[in-house]
Every structure is written in C-alpha cells, then in structure tokens.
Z-matrix of the N, CA and C atoms (Angstrom, degrees):
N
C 1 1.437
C 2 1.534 1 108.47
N 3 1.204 2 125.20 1 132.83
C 4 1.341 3 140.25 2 173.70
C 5 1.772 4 101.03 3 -83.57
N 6 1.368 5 93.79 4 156.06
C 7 1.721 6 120.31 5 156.38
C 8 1.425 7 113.68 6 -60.96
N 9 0.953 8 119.52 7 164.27
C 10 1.135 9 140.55 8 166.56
C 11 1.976 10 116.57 9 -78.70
N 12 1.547 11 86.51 10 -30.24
C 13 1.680 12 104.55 11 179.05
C 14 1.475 13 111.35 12 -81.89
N 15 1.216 14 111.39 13 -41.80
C 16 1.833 15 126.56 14 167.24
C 17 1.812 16 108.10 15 -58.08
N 18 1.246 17 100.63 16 -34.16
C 19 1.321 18 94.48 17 -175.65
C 20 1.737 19 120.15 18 -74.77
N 21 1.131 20 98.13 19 -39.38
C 22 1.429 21 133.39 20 179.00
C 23 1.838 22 99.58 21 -48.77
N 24 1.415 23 106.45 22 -44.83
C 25 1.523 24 118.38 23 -120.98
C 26 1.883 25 62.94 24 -104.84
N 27 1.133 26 118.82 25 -60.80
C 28 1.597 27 125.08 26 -165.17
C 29 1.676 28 108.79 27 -62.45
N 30 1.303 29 119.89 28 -31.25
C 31 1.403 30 129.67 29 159.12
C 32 1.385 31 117.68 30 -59.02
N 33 1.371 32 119.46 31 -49.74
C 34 1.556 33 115.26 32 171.09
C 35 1.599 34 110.84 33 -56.57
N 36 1.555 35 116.51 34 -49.34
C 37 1.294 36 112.09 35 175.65
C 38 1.346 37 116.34 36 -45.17
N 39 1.006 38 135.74 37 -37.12
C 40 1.432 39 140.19 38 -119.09
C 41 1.943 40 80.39 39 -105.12
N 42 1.589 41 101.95 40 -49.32
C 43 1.427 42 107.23 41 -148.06
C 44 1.562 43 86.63 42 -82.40
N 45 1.256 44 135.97 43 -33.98
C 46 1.582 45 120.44 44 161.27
C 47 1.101 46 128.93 45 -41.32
N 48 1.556 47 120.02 46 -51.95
C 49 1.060 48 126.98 47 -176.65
C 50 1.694 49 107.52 48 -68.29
N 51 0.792 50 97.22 49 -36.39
C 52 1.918 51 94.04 50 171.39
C 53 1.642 52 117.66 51 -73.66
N 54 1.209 53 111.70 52 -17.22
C 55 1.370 54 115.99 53 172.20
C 56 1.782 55 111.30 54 -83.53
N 57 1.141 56 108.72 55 -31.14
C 58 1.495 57 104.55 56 173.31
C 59 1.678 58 110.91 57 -84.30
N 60 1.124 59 117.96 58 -51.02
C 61 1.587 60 114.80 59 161.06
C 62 1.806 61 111.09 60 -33.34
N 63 1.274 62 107.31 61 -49.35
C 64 1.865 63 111.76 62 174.78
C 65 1.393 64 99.94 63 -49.35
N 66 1.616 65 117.90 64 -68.00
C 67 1.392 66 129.71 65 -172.83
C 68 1.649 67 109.43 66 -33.29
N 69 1.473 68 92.41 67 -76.91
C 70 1.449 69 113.45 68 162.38
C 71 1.348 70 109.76 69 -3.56
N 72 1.200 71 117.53 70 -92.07
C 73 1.449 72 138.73 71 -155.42
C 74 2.183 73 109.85 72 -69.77
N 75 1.277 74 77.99 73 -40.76
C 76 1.977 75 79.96 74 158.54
C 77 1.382 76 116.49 75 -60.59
N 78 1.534 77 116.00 76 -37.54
C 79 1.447 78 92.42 77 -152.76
C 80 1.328 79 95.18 78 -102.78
N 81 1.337 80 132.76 79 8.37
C 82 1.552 81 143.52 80 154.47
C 83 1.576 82 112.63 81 -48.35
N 84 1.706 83 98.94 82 -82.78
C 85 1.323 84 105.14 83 149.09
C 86 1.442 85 150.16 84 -32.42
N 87 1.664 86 130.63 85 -29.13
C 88 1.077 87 113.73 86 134.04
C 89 1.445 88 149.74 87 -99.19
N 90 1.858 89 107.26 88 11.81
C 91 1.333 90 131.09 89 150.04
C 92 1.612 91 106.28 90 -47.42
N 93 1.384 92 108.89 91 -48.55
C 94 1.805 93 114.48 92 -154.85
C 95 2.098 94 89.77 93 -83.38
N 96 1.461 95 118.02 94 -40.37
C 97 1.375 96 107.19 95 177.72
C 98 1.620 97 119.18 96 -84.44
N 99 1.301 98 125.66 97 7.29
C 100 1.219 99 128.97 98 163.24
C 101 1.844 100 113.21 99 -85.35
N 102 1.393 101 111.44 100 -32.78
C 103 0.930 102 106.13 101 -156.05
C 104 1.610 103 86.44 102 -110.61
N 105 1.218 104 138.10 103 27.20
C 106 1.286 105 150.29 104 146.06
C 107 1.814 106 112.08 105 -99.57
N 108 0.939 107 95.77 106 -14.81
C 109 1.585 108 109.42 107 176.64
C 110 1.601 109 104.88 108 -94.36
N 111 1.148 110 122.84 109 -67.67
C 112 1.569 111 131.22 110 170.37
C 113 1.553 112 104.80 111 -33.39
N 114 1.595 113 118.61 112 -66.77
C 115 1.613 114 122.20 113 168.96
C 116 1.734 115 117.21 114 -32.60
N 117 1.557 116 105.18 115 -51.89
C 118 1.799 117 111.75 116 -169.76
C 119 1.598 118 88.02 117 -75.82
N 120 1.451 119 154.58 118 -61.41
C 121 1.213 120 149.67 119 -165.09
C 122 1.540 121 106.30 120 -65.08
N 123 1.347 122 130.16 121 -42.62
C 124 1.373 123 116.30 122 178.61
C 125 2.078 124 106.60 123 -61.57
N 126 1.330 125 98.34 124 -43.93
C 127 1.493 126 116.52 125 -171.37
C 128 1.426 127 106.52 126 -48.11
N 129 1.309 128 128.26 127 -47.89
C 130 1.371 129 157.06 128 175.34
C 131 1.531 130 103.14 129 -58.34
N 132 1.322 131 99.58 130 -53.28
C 133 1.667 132 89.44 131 -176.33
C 134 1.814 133 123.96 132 -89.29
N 135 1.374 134 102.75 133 -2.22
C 136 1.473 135 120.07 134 144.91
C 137 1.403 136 123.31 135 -33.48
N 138 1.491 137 85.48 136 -85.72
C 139 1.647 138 116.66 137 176.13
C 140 1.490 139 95.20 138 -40.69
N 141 1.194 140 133.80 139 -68.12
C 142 1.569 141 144.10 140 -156.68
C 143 1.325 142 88.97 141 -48.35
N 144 1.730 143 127.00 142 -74.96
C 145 1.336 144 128.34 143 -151.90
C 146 1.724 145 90.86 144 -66.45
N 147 1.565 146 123.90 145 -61.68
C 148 1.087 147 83.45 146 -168.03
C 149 2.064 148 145.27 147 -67.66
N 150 1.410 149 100.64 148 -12.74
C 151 1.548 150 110.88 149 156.08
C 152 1.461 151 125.44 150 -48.26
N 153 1.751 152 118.34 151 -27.38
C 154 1.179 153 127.09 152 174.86
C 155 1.656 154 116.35 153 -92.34
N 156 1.405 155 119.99 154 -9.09
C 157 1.463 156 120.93 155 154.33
C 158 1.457 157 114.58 156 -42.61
N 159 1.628 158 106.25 157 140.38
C 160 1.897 159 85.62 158 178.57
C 161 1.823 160 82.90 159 -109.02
C-alpha cells in the first residue's frame, strides 16, 4: 500500500512527464512544417528567378 504522499508525488511525475512528451511532439511538428515551408519558399523563389531570365 502506498501513501497518499507517494501517490500525490507519482501523479505529479506522471503529469510532467506527459507535458514534455506534449512539448515534445509540438515542436517536431512545427520543425517538420517550417521546413516544408522553407522547401515551398525556396521552390517559389526558383520559379521567380527563373521567370525573370530574359
């Protein structure tokens, strides 16, 4: 049988660790849509220079 204080104490852990896994997983996700964004803006500015070739 656990404490009441262990329980407490193992619940806070628990809910941190799920808050950084949250963190985690956001900043994956907008690592992966920046650098899908960076790809379409370089791509774009391809296209641009080459339309401006005469």
């Amino acid at each position: 049988m656990t404490s009441y204080v262990e329980q407490a104490v193992a619940a806070r852990i628990a809910a941190v660790k799920a808050k950084a896994a949250e963190q985690r997983r956001r900043r994956e996700e907008l690592a992966e849509a920046r650098a899908h964004g960076l790809e379409a803006r370089h791509a774009a500015k391809i296209r641009r220079w080459e339309r401006e070739q005469p």
